[in-house]
mmCIF file of the N, C-alpha and C atoms, coordinates in Angstrom:
data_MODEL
# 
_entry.id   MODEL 
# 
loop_
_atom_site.group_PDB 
_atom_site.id 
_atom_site.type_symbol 
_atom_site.label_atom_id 
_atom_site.label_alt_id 
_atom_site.label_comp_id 
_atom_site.label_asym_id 
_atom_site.label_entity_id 
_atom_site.label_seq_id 
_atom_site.pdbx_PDB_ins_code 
_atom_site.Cartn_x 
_atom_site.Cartn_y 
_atom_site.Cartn_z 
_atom_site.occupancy 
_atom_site.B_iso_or_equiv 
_atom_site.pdbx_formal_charge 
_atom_site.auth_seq_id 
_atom_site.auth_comp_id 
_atom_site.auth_asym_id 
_atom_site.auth_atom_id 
_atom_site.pdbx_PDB_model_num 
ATOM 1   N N  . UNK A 1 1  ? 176.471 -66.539 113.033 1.00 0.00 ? 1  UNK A N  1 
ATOM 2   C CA . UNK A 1 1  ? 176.561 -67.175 111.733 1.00 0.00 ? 1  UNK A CA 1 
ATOM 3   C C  . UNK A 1 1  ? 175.426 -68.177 111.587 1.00 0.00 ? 1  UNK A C  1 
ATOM 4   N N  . UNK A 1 2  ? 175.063 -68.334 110.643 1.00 0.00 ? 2  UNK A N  1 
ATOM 5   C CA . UNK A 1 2  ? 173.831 -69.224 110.065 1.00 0.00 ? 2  UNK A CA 1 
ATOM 6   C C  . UNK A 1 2  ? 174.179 -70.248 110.136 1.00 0.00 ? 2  UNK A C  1 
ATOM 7   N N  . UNK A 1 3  ? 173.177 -71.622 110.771 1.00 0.00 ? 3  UNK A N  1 
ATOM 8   C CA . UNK A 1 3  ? 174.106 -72.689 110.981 1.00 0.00 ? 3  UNK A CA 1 
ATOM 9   C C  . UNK A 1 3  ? 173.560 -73.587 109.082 1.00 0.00 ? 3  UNK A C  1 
ATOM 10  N N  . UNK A 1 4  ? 172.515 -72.621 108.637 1.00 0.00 ? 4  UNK A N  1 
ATOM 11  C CA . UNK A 1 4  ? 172.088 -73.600 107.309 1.00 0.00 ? 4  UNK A CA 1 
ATOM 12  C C  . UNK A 1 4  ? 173.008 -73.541 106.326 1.00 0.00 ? 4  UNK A C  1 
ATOM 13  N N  . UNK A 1 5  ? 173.674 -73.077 105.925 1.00 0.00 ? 5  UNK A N  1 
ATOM 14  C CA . UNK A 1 5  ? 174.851 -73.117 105.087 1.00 0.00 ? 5  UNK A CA 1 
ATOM 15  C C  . UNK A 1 5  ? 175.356 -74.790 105.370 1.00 0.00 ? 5  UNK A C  1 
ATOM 16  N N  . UNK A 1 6  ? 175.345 -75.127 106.158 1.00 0.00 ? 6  UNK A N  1 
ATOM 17  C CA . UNK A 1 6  ? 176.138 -76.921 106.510 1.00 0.00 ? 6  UNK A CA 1 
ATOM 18  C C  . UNK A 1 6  ? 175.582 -77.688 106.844 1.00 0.00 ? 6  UNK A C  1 
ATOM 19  N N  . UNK A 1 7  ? 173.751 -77.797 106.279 1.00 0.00 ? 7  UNK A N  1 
ATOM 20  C CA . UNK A 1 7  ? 172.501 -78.585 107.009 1.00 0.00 ? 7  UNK A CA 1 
ATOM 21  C C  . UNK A 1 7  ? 172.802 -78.991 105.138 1.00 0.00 ? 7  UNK A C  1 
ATOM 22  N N  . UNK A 1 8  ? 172.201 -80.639 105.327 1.00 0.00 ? 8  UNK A N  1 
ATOM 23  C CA . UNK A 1 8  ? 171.583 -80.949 104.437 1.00 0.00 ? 8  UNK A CA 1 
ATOM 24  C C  . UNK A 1 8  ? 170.285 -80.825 103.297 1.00 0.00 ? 8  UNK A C  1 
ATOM 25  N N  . UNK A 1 9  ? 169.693 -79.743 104.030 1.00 0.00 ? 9  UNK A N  1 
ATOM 26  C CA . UNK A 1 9  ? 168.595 -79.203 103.832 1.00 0.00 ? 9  UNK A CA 1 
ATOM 27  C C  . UNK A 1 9  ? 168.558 -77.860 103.395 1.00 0.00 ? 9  UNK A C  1 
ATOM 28  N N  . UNK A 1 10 ? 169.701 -77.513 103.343 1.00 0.00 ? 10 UNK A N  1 
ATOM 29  C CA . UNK A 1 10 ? 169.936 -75.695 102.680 1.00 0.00 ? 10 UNK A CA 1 
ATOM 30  C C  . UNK A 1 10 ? 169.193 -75.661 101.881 1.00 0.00 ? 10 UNK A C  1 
ATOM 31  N N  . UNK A 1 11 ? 169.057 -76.681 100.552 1.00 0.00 ? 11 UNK A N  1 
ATOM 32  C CA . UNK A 1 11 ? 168.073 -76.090 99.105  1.00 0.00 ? 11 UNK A CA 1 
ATOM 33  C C  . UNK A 1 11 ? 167.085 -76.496 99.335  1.00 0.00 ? 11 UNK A C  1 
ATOM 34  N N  . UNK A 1 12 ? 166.186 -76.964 100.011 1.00 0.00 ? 12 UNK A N  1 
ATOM 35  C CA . UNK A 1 12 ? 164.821 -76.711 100.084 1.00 0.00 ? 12 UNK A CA 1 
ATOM 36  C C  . UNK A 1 12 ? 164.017 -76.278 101.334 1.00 0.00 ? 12 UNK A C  1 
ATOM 37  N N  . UNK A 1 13 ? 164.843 -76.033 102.263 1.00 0.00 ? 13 UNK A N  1 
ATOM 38  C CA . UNK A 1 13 ? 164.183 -75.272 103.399 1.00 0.00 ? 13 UNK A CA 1 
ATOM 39  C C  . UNK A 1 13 ? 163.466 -74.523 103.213 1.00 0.00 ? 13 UNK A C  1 
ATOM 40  N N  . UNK A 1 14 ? 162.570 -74.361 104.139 1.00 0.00 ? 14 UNK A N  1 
ATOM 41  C CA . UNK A 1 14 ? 161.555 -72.859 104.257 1.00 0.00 ? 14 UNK A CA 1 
ATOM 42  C C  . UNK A 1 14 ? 161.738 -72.100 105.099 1.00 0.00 ? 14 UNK A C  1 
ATOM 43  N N  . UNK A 1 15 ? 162.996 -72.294 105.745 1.00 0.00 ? 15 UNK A N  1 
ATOM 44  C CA . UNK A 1 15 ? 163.327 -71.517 107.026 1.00 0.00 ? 15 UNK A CA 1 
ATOM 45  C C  . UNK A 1 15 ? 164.716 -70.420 106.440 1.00 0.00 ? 15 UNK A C  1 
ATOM 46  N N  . UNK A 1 16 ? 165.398 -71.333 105.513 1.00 0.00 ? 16 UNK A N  1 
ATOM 47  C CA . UNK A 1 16 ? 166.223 -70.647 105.122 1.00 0.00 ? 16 UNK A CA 1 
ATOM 48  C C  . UNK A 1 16 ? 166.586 -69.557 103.743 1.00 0.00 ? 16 UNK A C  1 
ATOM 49  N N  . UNK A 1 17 ? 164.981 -69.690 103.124 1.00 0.00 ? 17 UNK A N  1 
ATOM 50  C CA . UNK A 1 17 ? 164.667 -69.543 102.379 1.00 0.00 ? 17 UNK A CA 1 
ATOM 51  C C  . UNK A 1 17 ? 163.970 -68.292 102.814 1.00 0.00 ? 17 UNK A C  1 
ATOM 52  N N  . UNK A 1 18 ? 163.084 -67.954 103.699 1.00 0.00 ? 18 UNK A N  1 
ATOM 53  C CA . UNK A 1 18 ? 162.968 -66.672 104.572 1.00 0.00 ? 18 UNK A CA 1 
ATOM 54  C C  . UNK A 1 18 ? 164.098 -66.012 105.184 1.00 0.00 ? 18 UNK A C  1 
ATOM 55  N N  . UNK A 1 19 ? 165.297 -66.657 105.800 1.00 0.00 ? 19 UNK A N  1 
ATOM 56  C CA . UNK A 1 19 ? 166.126 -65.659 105.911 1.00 0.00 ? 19 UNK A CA 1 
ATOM 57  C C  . UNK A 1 19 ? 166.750 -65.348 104.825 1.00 0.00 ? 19 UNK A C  1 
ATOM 58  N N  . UNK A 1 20 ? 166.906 -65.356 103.899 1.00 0.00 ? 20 UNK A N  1 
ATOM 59  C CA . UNK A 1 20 ? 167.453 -65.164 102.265 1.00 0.00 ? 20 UNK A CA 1 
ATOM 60  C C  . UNK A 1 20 ? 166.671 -63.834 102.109 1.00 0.00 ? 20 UNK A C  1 
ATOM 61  N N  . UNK A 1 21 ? 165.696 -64.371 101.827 1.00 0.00 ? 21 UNK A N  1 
ATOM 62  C CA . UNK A 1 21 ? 164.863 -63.277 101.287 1.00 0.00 ? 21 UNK A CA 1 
ATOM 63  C C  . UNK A 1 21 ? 164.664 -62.155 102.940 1.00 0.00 ? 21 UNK A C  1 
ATOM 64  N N  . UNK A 1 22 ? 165.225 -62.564 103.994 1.00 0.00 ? 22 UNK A N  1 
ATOM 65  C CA . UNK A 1 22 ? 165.116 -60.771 105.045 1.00 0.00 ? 22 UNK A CA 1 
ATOM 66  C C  . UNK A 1 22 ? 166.573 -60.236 104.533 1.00 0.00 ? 22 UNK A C  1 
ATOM 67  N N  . UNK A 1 23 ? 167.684 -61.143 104.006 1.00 0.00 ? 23 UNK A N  1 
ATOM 68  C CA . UNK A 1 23 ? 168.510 -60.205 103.527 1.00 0.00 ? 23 UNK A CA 1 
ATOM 69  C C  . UNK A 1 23 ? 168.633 -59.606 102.014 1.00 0.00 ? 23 UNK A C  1 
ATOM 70  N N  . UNK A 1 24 ? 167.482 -59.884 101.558 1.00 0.00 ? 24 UNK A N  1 
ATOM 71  C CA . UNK A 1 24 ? 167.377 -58.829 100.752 1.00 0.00 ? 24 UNK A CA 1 
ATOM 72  C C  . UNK A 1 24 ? 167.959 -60.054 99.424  1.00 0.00 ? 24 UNK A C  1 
ATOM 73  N N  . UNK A 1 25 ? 168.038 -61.130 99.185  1.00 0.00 ? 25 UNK A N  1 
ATOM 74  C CA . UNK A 1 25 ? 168.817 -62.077 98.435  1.00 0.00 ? 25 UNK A CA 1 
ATOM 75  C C  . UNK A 1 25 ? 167.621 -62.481 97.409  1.00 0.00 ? 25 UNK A C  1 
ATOM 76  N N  . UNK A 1 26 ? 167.988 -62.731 95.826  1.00 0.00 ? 26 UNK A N  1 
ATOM 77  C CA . UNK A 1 26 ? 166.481 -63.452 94.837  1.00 0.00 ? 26 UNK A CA 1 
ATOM 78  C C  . UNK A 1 26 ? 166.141 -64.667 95.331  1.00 0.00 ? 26 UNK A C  1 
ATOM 79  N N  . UNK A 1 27 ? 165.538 -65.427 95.616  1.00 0.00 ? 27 UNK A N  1 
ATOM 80  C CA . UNK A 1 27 ? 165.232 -66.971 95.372  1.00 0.00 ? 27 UNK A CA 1 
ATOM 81  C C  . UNK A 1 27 ? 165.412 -67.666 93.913  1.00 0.00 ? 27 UNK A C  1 
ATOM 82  N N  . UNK A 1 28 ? 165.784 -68.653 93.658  1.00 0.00 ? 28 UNK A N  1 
ATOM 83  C CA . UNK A 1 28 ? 165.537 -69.128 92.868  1.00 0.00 ? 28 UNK A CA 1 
ATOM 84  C C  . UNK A 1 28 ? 164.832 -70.454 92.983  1.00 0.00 ? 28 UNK A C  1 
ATOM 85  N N  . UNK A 1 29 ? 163.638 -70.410 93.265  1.00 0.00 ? 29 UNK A N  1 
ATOM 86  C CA . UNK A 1 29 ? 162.743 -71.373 93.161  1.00 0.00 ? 29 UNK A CA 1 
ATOM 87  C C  . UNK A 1 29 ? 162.062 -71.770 92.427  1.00 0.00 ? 29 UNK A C  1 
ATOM 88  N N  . UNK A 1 30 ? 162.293 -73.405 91.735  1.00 0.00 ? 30 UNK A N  1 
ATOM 89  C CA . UNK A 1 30 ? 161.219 -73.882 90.421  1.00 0.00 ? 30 UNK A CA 1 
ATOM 90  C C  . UNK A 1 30 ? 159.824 -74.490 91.643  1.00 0.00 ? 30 UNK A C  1 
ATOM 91  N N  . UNK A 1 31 ? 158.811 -74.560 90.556  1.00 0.00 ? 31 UNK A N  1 
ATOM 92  C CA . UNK A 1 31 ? 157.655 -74.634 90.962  1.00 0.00 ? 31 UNK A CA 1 
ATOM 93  C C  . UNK A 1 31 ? 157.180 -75.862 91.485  1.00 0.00 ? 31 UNK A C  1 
ATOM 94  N N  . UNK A 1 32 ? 158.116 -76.650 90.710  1.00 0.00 ? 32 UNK A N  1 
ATOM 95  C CA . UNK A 1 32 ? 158.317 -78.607 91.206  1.00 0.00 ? 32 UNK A CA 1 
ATOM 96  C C  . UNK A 1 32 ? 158.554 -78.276 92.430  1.00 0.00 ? 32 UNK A C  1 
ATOM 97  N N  . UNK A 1 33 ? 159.221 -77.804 93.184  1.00 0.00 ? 33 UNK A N  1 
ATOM 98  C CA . UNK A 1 33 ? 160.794 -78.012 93.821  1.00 0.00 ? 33 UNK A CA 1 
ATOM 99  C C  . UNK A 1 33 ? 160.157 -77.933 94.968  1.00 0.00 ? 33 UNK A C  1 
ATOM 100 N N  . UNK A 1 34 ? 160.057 -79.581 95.803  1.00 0.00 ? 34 UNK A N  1 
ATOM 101 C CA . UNK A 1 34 ? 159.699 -79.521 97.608  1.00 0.00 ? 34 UNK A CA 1 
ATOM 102 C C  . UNK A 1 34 ? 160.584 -78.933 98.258  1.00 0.00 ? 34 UNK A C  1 
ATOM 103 N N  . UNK A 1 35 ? 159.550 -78.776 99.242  1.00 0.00 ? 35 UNK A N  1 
ATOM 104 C CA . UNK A 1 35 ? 160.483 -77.370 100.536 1.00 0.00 ? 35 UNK A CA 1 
ATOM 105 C C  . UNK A 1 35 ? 160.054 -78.295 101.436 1.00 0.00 ? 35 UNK A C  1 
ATOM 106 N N  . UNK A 1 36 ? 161.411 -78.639 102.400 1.00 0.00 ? 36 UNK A N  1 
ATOM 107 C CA . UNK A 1 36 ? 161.117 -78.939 103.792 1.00 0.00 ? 36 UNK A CA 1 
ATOM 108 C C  . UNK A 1 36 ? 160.961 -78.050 105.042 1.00 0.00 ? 36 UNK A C  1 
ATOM 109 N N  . UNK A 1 37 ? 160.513 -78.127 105.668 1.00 0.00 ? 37 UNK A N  1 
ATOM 110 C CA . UNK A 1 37 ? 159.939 -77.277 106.485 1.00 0.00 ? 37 UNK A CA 1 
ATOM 111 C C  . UNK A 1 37 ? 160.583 -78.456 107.731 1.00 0.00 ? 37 UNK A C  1 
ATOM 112 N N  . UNK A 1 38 ? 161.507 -76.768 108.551 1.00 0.00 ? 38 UNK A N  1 
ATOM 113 C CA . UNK A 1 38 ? 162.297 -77.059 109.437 1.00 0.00 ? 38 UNK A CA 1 
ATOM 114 C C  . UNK A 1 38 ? 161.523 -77.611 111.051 1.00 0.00 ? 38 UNK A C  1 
ATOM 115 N N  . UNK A 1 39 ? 162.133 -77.992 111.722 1.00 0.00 ? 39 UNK A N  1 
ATOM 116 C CA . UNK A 1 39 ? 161.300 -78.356 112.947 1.00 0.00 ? 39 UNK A CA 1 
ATOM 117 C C  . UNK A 1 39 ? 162.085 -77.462 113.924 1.00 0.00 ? 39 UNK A C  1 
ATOM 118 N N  . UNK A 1 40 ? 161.208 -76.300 114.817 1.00 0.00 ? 40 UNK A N  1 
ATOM 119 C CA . UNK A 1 40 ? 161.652 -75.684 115.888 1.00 0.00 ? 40 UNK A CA 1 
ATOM 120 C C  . UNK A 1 40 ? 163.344 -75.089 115.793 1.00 0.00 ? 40 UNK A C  1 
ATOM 121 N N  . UNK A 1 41 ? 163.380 -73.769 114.389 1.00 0.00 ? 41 UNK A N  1 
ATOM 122 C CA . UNK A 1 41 ? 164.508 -73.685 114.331 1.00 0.00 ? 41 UNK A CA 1 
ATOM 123 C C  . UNK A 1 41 ? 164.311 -72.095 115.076 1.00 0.00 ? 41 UNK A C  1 
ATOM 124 N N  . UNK A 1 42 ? 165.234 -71.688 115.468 1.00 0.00 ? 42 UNK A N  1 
ATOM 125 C CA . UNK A 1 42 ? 165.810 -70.406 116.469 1.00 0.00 ? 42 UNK A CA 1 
ATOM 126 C C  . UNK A 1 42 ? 166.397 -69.392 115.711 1.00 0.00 ? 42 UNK A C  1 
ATOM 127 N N  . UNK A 1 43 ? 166.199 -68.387 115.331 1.00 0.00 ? 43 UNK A N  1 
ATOM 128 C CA . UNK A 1 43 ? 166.221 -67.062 114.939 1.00 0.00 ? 43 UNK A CA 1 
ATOM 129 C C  . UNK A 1 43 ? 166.855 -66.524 115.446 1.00 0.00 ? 43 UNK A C  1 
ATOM 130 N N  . UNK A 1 44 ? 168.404 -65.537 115.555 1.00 0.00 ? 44 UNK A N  1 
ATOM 131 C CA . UNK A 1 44 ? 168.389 -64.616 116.051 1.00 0.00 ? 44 UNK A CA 1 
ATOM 132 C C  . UNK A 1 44 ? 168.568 -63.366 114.935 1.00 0.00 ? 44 UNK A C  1 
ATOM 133 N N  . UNK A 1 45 ? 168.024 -62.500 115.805 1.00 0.00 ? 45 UNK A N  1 
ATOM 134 C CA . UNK A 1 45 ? 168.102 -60.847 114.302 1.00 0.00 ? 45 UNK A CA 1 
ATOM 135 C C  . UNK A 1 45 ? 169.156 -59.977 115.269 1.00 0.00 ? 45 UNK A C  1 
ATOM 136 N N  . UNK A 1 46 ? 170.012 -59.851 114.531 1.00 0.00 ? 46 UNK A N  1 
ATOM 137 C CA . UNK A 1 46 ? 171.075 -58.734 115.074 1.00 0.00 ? 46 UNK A CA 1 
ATOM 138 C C  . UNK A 1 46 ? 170.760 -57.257 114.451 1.00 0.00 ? 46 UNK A C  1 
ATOM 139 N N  . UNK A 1 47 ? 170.459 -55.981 115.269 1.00 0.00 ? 47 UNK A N  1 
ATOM 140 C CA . UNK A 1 47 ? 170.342 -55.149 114.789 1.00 0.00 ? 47 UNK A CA 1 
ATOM 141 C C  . UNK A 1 47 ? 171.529 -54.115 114.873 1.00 0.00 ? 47 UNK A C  1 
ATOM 142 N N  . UNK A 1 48 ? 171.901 -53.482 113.574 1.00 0.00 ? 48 UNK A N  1 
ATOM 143 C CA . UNK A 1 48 ? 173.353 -52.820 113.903 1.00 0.00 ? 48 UNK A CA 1 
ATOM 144 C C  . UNK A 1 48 ? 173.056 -51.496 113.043 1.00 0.00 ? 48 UNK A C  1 
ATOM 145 N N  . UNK A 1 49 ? 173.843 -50.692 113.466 1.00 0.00 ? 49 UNK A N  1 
ATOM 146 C CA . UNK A 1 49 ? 174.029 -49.143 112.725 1.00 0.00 ? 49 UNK A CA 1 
ATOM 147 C C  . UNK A 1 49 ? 175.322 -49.175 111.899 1.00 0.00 ? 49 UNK A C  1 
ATOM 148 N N  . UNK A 1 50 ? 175.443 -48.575 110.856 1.00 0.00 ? 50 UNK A N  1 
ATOM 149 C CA . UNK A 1 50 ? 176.594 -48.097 110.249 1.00 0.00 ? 50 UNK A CA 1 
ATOM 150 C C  . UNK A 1 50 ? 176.460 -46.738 110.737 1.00 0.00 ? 50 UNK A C  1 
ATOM 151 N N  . UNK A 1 51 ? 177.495 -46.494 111.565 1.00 0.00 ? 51 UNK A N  1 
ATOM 152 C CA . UNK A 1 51 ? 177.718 -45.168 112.550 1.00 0.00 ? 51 UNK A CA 1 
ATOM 153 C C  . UNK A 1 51 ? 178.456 -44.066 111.159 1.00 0.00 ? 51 UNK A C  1 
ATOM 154 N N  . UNK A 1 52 ? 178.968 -44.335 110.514 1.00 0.00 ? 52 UNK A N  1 
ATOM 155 C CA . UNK A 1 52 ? 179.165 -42.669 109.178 1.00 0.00 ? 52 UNK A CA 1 
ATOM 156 C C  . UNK A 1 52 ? 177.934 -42.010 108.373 1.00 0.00 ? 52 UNK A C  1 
ATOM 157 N N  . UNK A 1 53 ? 176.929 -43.786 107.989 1.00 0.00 ? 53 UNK A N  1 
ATOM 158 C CA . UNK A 1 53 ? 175.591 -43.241 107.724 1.00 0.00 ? 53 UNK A CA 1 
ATOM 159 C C  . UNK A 1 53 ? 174.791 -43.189 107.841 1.00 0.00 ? 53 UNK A C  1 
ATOM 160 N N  . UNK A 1 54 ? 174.678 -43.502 109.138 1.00 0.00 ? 54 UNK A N  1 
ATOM 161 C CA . UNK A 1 54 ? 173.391 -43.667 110.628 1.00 0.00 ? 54 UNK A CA 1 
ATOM 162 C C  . UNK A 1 54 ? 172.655 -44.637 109.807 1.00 0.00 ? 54 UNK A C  1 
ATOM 163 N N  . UNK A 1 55 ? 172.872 -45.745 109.048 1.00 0.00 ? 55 UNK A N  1 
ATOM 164 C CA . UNK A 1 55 ? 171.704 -46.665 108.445 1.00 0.00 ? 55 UNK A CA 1 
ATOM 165 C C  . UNK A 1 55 ? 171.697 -47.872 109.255 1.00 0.00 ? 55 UNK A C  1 
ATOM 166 N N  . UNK A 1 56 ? 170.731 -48.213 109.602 1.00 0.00 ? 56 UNK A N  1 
ATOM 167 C CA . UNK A 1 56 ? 170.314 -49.701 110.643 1.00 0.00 ? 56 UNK A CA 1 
ATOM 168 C C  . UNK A 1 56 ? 169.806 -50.265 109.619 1.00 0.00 ? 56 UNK A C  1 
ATOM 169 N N  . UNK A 1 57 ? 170.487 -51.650 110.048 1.00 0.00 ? 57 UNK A N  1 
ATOM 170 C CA . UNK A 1 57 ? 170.681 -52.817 109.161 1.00 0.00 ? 57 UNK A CA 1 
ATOM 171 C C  . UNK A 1 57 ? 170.448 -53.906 110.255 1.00 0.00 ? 57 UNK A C  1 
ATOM 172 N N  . UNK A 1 58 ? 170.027 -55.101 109.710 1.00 0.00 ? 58 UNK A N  1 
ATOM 173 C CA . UNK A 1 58 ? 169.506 -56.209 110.298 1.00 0.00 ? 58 UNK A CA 1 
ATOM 174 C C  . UNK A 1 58 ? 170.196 -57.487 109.785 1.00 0.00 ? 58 UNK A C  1 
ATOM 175 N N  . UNK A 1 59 ? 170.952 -58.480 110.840 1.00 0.00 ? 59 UNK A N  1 
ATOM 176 C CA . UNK A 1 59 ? 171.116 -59.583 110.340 1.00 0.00 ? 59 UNK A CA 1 
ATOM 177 C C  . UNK A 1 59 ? 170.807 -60.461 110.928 1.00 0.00 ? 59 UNK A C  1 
ATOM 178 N N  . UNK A 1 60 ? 170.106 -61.792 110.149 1.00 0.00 ? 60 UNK A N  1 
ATOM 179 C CA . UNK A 1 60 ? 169.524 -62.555 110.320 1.00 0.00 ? 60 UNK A CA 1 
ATOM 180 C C  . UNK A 1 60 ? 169.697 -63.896 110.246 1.00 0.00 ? 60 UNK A C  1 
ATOM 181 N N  . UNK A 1 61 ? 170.033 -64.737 111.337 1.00 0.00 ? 61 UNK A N  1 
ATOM 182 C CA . UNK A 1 61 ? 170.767 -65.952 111.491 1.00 0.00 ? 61 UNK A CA 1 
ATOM 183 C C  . UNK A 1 61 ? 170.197 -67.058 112.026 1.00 0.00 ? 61 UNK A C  1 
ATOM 184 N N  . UNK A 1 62 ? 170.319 -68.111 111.494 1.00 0.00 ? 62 UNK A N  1 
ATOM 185 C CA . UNK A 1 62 ? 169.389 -69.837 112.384 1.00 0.00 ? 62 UNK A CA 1 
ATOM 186 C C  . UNK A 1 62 ? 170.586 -70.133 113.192 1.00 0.00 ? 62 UNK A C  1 
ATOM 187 N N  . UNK A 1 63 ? 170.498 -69.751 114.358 1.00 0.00 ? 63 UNK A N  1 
ATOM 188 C CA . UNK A 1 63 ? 171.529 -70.560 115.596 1.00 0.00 ? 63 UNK A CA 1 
ATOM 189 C C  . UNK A 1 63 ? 171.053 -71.950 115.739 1.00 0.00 ? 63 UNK A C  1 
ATOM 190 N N  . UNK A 1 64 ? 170.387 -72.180 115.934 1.00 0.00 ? 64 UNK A N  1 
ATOM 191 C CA . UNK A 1 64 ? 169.926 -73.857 116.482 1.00 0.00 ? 64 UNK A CA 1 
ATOM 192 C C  . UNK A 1 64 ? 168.449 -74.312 115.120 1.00 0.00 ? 64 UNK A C  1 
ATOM 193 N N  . UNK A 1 65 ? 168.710 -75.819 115.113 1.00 0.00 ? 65 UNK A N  1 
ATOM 194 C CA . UNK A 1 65 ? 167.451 -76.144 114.692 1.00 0.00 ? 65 UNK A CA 1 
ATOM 195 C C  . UNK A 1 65 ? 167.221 -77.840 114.757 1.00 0.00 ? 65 UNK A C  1 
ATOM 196 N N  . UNK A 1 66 ? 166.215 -77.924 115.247 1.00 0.00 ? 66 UNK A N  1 
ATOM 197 C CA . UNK A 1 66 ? 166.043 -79.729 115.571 1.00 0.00 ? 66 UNK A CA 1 
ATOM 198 C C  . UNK A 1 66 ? 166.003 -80.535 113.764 1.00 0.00 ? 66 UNK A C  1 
ATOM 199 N N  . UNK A 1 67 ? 165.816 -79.875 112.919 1.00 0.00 ? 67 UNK A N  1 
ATOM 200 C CA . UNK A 1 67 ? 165.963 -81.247 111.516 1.00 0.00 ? 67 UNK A CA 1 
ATOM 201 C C  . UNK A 1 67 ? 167.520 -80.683 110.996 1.00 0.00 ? 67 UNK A C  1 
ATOM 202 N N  . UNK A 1 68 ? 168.573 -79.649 112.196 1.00 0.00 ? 68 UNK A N  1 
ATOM 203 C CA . UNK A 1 68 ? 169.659 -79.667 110.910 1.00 0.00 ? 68 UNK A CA 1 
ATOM 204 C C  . UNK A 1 68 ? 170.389 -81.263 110.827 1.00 0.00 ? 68 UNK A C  1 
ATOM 205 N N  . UNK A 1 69 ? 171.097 -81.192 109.886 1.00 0.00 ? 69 UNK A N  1 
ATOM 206 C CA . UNK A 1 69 ? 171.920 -82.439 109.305 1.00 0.00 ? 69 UNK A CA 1 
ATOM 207 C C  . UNK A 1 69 ? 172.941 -82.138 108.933 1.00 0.00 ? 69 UNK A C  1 
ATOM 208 N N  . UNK A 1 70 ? 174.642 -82.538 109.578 1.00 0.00 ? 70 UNK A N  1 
ATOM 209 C CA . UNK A 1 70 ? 175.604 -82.099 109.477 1.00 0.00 ? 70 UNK A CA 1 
ATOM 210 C C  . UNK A 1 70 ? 175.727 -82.187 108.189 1.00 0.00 ? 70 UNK A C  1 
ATOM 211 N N  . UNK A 1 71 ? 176.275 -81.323 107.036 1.00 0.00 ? 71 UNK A N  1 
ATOM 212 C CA . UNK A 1 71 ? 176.988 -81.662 105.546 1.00 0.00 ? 71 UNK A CA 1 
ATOM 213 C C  . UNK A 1 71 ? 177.658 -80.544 105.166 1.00 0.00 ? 71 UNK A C  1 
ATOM 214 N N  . UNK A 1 72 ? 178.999 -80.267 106.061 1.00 0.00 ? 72 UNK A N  1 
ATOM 215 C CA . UNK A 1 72 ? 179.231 -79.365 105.338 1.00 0.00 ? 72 UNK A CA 1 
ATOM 216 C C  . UNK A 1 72 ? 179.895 -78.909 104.272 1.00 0.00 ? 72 UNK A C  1 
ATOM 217 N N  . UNK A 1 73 ? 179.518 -77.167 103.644 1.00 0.00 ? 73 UNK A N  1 
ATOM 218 C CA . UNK A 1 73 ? 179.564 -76.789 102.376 1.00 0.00 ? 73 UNK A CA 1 
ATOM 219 C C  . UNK A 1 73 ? 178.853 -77.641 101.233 1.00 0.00 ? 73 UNK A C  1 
ATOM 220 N N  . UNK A 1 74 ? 177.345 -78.469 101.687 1.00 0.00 ? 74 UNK A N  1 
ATOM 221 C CA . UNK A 1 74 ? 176.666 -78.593 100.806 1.00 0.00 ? 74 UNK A CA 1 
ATOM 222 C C  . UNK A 1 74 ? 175.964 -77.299 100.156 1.00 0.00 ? 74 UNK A C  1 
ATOM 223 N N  . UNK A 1 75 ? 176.067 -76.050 100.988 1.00 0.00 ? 75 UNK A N  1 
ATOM 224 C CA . UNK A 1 75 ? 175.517 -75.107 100.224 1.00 0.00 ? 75 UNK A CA 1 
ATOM 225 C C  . UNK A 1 75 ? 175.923 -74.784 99.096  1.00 0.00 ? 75 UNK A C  1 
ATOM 226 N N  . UNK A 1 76 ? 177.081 -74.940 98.990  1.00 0.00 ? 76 UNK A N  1 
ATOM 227 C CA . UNK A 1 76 ? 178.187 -74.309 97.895  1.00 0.00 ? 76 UNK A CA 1 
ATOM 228 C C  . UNK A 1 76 ? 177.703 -74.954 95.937  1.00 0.00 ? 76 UNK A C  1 
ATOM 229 N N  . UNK A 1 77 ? 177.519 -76.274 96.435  1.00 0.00 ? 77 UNK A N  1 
ATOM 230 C CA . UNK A 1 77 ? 176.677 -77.081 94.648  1.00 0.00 ? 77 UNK A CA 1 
ATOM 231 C C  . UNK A 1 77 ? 175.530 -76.690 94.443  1.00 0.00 ? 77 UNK A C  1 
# 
């Protein structure tokens, strides 16, 4: 599970803002709008099959990261 969903930093990351967009998700980014840029965050990519329609699928998660900031379900506003 993604730990940015409960970082203070969900809406303007650039870390989480790339895994958004590997799952395939729009951005909605205004052009004002600063992006913080995470310090030494950890990736893992899970690769999995749907075994009925042989399709490999990828998921993509921040396990660890040195600027998160506990808040959670700030993602949710």
């Amino acid at each position: 599970m993604c730990i940015c969903i409960n970082c203070f930093y969900v809406h303007s990351c650039s870390t989480y803002r790339y895994i958004k967009k590997q799952h395939g998700e729009k951005l909605n980014i205004h052009h004002n709008e600063k992006t913080f840029k995470a310090t030494n965050p950890i990736i893992h990519v899970n690769v999995n099959m749907d075994s009925p329609h042989q399709t490999i699928y990828m998921d993509w998660d921040v396990v660890e990261c040195l600027s998160f900031l506990d808040k959670p379900g700030y993602w949710i506003q």
